[in-house]
VEXDREN-2710 file (C-alpha; in Angstrom, 1 decimal):
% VEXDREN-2710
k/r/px/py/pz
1/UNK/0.0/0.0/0.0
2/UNK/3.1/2.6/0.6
3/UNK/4.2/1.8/-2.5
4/UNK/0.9/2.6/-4.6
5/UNK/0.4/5.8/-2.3
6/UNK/3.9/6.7/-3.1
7/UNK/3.4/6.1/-6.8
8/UNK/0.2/7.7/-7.3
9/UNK/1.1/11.0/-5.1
10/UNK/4.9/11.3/-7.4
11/UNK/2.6/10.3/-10.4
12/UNK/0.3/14.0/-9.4
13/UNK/2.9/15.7/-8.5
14/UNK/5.0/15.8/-10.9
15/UNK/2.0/16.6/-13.2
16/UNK/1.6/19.7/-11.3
17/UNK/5.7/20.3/-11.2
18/UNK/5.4/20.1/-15.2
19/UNK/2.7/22.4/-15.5
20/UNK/4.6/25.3/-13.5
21/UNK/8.1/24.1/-15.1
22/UNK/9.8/22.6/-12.3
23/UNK/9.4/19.4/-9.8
24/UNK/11.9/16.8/-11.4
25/UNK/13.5/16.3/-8.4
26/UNK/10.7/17.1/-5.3
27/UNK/7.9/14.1/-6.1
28/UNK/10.5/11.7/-5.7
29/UNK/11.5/13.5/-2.4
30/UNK/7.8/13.0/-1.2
31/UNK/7.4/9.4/-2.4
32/UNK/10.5/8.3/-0.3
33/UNK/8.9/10.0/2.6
34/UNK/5.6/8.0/2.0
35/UNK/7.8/5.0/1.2
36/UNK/11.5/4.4/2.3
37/UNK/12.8/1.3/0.8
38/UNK/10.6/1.7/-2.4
39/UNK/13.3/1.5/-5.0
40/UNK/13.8/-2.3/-3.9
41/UNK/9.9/-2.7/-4.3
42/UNK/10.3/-1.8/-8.2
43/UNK/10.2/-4.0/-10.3
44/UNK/13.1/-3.2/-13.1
45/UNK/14.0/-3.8/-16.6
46/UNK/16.7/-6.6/-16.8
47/UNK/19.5/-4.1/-18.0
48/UNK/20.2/-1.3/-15.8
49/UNK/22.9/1.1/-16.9
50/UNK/24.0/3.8/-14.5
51/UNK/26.8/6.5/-15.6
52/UNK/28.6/8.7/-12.9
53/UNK/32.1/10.7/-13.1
54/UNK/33.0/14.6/-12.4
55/UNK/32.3/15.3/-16.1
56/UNK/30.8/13.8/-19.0
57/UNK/27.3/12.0/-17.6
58/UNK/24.9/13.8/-19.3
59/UNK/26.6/13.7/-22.4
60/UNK/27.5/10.0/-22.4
61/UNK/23.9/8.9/-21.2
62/UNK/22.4/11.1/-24.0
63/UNK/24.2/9.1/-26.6
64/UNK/23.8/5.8/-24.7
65/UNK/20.2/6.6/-25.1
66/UNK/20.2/7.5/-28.8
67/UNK/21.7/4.3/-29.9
68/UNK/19.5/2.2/-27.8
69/UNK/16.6/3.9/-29.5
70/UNK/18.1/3.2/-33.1
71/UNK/18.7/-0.2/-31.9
72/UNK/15.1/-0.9/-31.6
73/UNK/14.9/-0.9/-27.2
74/UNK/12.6/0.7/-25.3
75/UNK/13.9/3.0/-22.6
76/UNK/13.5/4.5/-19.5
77/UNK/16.0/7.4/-18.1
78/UNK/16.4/10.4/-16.1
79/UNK/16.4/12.6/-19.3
80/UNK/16.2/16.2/-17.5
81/UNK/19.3/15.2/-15.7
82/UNK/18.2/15.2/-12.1
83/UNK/20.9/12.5/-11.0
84/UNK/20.4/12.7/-7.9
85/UNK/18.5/10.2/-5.5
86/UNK/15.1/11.8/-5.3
87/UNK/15.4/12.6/-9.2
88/UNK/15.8/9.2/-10.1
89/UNK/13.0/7.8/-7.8
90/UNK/10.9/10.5/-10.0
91/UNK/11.6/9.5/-13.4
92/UNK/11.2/5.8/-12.0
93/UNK/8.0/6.3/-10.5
94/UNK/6.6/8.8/-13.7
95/UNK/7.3/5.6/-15.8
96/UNK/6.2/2.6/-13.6
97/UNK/2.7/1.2/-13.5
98/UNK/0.7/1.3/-10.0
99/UNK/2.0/-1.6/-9.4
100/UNK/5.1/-1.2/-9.1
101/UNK/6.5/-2.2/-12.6
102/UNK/8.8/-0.2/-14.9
103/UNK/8.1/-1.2/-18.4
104/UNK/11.3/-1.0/-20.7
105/UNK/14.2/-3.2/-22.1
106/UNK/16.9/-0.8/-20.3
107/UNK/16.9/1.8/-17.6
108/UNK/19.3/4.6/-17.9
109/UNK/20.2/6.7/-15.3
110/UNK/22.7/9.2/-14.8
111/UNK/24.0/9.7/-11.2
112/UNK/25.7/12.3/-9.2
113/UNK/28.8/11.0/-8.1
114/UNK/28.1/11.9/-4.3
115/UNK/24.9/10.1/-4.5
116/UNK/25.5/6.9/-6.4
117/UNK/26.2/5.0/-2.9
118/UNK/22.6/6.2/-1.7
119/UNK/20.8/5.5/-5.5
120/UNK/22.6/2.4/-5.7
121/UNK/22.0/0.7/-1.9
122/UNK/18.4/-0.7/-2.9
123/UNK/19.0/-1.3/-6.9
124/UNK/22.1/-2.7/-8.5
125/UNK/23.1/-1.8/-12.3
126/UNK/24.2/-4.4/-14.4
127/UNK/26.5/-2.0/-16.0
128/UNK/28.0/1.1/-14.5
129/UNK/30.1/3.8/-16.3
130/UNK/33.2/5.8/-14.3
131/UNK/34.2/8.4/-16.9
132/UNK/36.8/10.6/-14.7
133/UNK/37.2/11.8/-11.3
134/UNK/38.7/15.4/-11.2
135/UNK/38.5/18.3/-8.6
136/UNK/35.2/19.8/-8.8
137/UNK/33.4/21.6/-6.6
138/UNK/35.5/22.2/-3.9
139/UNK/32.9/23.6/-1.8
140/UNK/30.6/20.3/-2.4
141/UNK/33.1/17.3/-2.9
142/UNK/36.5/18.5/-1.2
143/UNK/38.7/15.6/-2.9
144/UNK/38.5/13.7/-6.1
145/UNK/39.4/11.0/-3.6
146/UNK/36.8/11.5/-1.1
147/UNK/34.6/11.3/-4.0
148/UNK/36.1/8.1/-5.0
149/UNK/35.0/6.7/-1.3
150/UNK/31.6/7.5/-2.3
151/UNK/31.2/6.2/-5.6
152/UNK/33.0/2.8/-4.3
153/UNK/30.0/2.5/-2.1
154/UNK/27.9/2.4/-5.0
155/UNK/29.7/-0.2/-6.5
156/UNK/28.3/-3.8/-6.6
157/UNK/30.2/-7.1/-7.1
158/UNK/27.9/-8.1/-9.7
159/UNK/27.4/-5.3/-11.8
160/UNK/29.9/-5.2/-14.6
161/UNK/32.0/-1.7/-14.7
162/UNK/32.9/0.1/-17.9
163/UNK/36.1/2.2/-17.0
164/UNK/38.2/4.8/-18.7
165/UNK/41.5/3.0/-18.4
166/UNK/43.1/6.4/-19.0
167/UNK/42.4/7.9/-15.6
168/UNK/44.8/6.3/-12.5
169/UNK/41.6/7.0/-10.0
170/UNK/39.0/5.4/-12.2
171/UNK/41.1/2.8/-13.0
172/UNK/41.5/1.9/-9.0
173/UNK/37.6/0.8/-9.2
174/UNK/39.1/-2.4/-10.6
175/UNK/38.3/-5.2/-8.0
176/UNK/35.4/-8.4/-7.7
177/UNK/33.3/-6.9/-10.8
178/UNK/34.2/-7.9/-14.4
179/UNK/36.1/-4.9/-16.4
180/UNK/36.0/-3.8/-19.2
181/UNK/38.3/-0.7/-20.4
182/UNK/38.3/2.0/-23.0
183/UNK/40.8/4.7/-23.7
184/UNK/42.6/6.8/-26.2
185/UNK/45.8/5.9/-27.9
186/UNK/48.7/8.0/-28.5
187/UNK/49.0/11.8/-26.4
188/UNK/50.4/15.2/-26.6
189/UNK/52.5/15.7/-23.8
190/UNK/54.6/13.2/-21.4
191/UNK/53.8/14.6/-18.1
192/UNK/50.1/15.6/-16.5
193/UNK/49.0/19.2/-17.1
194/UNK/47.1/21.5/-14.9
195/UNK/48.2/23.3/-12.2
196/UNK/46.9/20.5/-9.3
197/UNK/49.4/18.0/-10.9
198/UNK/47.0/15.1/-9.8
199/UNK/48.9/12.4/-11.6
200/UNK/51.9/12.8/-11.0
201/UNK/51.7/10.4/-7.5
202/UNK/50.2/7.3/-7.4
203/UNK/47.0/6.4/-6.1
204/UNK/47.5/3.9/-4.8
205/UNK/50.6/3.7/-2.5
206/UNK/51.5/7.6/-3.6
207/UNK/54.7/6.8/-5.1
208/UNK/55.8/8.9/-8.0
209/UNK/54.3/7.9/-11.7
210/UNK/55.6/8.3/-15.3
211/UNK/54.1/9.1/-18.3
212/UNK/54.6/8.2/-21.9
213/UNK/51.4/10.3/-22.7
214/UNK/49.1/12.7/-21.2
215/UNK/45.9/13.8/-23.5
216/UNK/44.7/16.3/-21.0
217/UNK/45.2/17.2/-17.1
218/UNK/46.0/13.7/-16.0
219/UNK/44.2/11.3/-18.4
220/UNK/46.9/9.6/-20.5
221/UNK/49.7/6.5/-20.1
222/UNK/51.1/5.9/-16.8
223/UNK/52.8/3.9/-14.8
224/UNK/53.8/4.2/-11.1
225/UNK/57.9/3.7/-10.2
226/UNK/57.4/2.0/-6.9
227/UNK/54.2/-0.2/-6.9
228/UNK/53.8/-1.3/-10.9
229/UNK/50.1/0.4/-10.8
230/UNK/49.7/1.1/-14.6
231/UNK/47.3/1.8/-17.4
232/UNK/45.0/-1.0/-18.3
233/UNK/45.3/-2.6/-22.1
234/UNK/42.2/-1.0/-23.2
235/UNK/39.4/-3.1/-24.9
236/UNK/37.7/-0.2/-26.5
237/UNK/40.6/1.9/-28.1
238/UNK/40.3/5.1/-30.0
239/UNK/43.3/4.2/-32.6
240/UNK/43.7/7.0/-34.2
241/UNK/42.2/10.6/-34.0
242/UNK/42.9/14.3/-35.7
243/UNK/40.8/16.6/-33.7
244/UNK/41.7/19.6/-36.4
245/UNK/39.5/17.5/-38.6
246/UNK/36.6/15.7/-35.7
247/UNK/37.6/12.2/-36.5
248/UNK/38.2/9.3/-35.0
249/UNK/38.9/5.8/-35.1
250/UNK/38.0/3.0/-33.0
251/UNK/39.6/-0.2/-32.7
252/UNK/41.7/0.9/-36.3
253/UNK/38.0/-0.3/-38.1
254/UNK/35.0/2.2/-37.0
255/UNK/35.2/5.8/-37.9
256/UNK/33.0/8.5/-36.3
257/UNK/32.9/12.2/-37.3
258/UNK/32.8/14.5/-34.2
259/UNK/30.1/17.4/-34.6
260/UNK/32.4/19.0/-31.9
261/UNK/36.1/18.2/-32.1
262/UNK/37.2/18.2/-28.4
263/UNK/39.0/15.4/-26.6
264/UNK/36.1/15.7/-23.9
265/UNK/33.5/14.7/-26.6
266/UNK/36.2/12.0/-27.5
267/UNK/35.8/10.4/-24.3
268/UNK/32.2/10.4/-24.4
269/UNK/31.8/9.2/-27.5
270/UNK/34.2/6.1/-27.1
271/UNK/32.2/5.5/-23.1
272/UNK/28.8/5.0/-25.3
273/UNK/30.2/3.2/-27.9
274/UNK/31.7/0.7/-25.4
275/UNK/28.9/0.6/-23.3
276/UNK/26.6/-0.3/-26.2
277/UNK/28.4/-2.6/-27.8
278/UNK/28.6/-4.6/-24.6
279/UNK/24.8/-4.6/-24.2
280/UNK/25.0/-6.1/-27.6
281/UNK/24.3/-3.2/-29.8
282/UNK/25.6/-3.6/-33.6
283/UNK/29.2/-1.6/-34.2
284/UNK/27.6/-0.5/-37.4
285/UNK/24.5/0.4/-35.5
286/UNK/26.1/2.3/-32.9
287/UNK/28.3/4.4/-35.3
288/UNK/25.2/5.1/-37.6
289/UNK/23.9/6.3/-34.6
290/UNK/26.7/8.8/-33.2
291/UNK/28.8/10.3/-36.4
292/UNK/28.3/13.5/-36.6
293/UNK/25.8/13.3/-33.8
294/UNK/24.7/16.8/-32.3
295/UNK/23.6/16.9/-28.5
296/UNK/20.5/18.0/-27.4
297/UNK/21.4/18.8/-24.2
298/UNK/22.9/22.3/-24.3
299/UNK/26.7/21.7/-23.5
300/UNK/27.4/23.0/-27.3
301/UNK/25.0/25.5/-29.1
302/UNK/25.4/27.1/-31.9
303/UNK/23.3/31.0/-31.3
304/UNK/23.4/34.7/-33.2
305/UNK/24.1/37.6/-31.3
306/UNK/24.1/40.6/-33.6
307/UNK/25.8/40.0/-36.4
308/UNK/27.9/37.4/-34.7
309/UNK/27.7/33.7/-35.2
310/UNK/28.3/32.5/-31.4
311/UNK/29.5/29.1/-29.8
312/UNK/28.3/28.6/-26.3
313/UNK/31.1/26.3/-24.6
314/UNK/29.3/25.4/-21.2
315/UNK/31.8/24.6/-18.2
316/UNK/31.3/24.3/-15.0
317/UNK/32.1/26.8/-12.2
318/UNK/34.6/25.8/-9.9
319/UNK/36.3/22.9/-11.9
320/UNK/39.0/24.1/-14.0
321/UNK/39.2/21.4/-16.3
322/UNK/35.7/21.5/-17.8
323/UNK/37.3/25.4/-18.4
324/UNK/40.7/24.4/-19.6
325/UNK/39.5/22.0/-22.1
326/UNK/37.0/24.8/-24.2
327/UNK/39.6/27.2/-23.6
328/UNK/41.9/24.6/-25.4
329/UNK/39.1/24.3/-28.1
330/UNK/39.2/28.3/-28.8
331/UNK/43.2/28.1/-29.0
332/UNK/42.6/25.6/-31.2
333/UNK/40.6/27.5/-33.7
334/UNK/42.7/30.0/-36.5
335/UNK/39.8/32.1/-37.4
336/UNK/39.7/35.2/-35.8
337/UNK/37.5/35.7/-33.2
338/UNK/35.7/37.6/-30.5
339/UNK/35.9/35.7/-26.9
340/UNK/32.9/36.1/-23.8
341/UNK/33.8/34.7/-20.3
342/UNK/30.8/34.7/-17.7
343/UNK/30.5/34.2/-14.2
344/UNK/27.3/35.3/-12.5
345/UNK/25.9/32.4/-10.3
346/UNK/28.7/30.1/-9.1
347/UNK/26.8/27.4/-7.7
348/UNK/23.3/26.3/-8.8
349/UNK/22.7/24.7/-5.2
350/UNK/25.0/26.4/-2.6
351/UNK/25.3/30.2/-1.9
352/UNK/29.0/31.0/-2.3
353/UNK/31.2/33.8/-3.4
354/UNK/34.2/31.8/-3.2
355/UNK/36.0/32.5/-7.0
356/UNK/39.3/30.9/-5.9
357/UNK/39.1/28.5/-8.8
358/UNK/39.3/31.3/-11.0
359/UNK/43.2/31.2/-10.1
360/UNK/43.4/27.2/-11.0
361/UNK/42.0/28.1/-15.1
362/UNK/45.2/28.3/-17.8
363/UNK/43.4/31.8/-19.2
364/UNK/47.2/31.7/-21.1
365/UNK/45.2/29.5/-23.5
366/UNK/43.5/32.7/-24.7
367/UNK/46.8/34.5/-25.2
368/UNK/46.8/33.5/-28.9
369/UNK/47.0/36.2/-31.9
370/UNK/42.8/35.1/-33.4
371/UNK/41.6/36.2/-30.1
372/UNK/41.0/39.9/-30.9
373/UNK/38.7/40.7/-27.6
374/UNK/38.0/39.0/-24.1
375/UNK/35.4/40.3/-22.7
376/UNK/34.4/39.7/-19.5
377/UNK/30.9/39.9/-17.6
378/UNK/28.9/39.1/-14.9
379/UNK/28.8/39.9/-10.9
380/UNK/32.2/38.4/-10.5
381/UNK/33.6/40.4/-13.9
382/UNK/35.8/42.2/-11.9
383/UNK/37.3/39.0/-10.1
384/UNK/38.0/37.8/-13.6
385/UNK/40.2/41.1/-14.3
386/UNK/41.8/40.5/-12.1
387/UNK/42.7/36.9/-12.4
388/UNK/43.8/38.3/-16.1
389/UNK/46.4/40.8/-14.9
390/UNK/48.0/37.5/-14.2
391/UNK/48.3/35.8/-17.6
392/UNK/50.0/37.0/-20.9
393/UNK/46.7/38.0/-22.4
394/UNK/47.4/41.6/-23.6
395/UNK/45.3/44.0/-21.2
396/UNK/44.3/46.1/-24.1
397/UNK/41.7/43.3/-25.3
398/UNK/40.6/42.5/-22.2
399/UNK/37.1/44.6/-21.7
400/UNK/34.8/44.2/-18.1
401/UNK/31.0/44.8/-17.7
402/UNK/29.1/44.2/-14.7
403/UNK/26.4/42.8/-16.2
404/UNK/25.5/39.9/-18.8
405/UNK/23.1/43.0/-20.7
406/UNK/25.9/45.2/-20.9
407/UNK/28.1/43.2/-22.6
408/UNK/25.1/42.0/-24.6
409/UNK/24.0/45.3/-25.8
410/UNK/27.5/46.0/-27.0
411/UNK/27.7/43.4/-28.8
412/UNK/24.4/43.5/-30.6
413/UNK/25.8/46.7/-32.3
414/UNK/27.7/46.0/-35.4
415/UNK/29.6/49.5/-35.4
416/UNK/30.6/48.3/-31.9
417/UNK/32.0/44.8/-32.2
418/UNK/31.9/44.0/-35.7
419/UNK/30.4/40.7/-36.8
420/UNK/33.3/38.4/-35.5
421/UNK/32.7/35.0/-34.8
422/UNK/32.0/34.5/-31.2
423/UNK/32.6/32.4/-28.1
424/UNK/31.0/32.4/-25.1
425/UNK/32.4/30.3/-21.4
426/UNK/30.1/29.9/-19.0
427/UNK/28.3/27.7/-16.5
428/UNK/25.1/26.2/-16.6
429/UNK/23.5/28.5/-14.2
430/UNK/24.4/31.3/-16.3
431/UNK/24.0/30.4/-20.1
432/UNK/20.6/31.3/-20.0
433/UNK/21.6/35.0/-19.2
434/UNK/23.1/35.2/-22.4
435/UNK/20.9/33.0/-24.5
436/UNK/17.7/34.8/-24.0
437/UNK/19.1/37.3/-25.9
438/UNK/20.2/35.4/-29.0
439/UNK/18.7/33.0/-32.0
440/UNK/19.4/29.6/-32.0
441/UNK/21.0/28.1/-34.9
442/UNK/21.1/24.5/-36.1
443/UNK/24.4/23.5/-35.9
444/UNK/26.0/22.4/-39.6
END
């Protein structure tokens, strides 16, 4: 009887939450208040995926879901991305029958790394998907490794993992469960980047590591001097990738063109293409499915402002690599090129003005010559001037506003700021600030 009550009130309320725009996350609140344990109640399709990692879920699970669709399964996931617990009861419960029963051939769910452990205590996956542990939210998550605790909580003996062999912490999940590993051949550097340094000790027993290639921050080759820990031989492997042209190769036979050349979108790609295929999913299938394929979720859009065609690179505040890695992507570019960095709301979910991260970004990225203006906006604009005063990006194209409708208005006018192309950095909470203001375009 808890069950039903707590099906049929989630059921109404999340009616009423969709009708006002909100309540993905607050009928699943209220159905485990009616109803405790009733995740282990449910009674679930026979493959369960979960995804979890710093970066990357929603992306990954978004393509998981695609190819699943073209493969002909029905599916059930926490689309909106409310990964936490009381999210996921919600999208359970809106898709389950009053009894109890959750009709589909595969529930999907992406997690939040710091509640997979409490998700994950009355269900088990059959597959789960690491795809990188970085600092993050300092405020929220302290330590990738204190992370790490949490998401080994989560983890089951039976459910079958799906790691990115190229990260030493994900890597160290690699215990009871069957494995099975994808990564990236080949690298451009020999040592981590970044300015935490992450990998360059050990995980496990601390002792220094070597590297004979680093792709970004600390994802790469390594190998630690004192205990042997080393990089996995990788069973999905991208064989060979040009980024300057957004292909790659996996396992030297499928080719994929990347609607958005980053090595982010690399990683994502290859984690849904391995996942897939493990579920039994056709290779040819699952690359139909994902060359060239444009997300829907809002990471990458394409917008005009003006007479500017604009890029929106989302990245989260307070984690320096999501921001390192679309900086990279603008330095990466030759055509010259106007440049918006935003920081208005920090955190979606905690009050803080803490903009210390700021300090942790390589803004040298953006000291390149097709970068003819940075401008700068938001509450913490001035912050971000100063963080610039550090860096070797020439003062004179660095421009501040104090609001996201100043800088806005400026560049609406053509006599102002030309018709550059543009791209704009900023986090979720704030993208909307900007977008309001433009026209979307459908990416090419």
């Amino acid at each position: 009887m808890k069950l039903f009550l707590a099906i049929v009130v989630c059921k109404l309320v999340r009616i009423i939450g969709k009708a006002v725009g909100k309540g993905s996350s607050m009928p699943g609140k209220i159905a485990l208040k009616l109803c405790p344990d009733l995740l282990k109640r449910l009674t679930l399709p026979p493959t369960i995926v979960a995804v979890t990692g710093s970066n990357g879920k929603t992306s990954t699970v978004e393509m998981i879901g695609a190819i699943f669709r073209a493969s002909g399964k029905t599916l059930v996931y926490n689309q909106e991305g409310a990964n936490q617990t009381e999210g996921v009861v919600t999208a359970l419960l809106t898709h389950a029958t009053l009894g109890g029963k959750v009709n589909a051939d595969v529930l999907l769910l992406e997690s939040d790394e710091r509640y997979a452990k409490f998700t994950f205590s009355q269900i088990h996956p059959t597959h789960f998907v690491i795809t990188n542990l970085y600092r993050d939210q300092l405020t929220r998550n302290g330590h990738p490794q204190w992370v790490a605790r949490d998401i080994q909580a989560a983890l089951h003996p039976q459910t079958h993992l799906i790691l990115n062999a190229d990260d030493p912490q994900v890597s160290c999940f690699a215990g009871e469960s069957a494995v099975t590993w994808f990564g990236v051949d080949g690298g451009d550097h020999t040592a981590p980047t970044g300015v935490y340094h992450d990998g360059t000790h050990c995980p496990k027993c601390h002792g220094l590591m070597e590297y004979t290639a680093v792709h970004y921050n600390h994802i790469g080759n390594y190998k630690c001097t004192n205990c042997g820990f080393k990089r996995e031989n990788t069973n999905y492997t991208v064989t060979d990738l040009d980024l300057s042209s957004g292909r790659m190769v996996i396992d030297g036979e499928t080719q994929i063109q990347l609607a958005f050349a980053s090595i982010y979108h690399v990683y994502n790609t290859l984690a849904a293409y391995a996942l897939c295929n493990l579920c039994g999913v056709d290779k040819g299938v699952i690359a139909k499915t994902i060359n060239g394929y444009l997300l829907q979720n809002g990471r990458v859009q394409r917008f005009r402002l003006g007479e500017h065609h604009g890029t929106l690179l989302t990245s989260k505040h307070e984690n320096s690599i999501a921001y390192d890695t679309n900086l990279r992507y603008i330095a990466s570019q030759k055509e010259l090129c106007d440049v918006v960095v935003i920081v208005e709301d920090i955190s979606r979910k905690y009050f803080t003005s803490e903009t210390s991260w700021l300090w942790d970004i390589d803004f040298n990225l953006l000291d390149c010559g097709h970068v003819n203006t940075l401008h700068l906006a938001g509450q913490y604009a001035h912050d971000l001037a100063l963080r610039m005063e550090f860096t070797t990006v020439s003062p004179e194209k660095v421009k501040v506003y104090p609001t996201v409708e100043n800088v806005v208005e400026l560049l609406k006018t053509p006599a102002a700021s030309g018709d550059l192309p543009l791209f704009v950095v900023t986090c979720f909470s704030d993208r909307d600030k900007l977008l309001r203001h433009t026209t979307k375009e459908v990416q090419p």
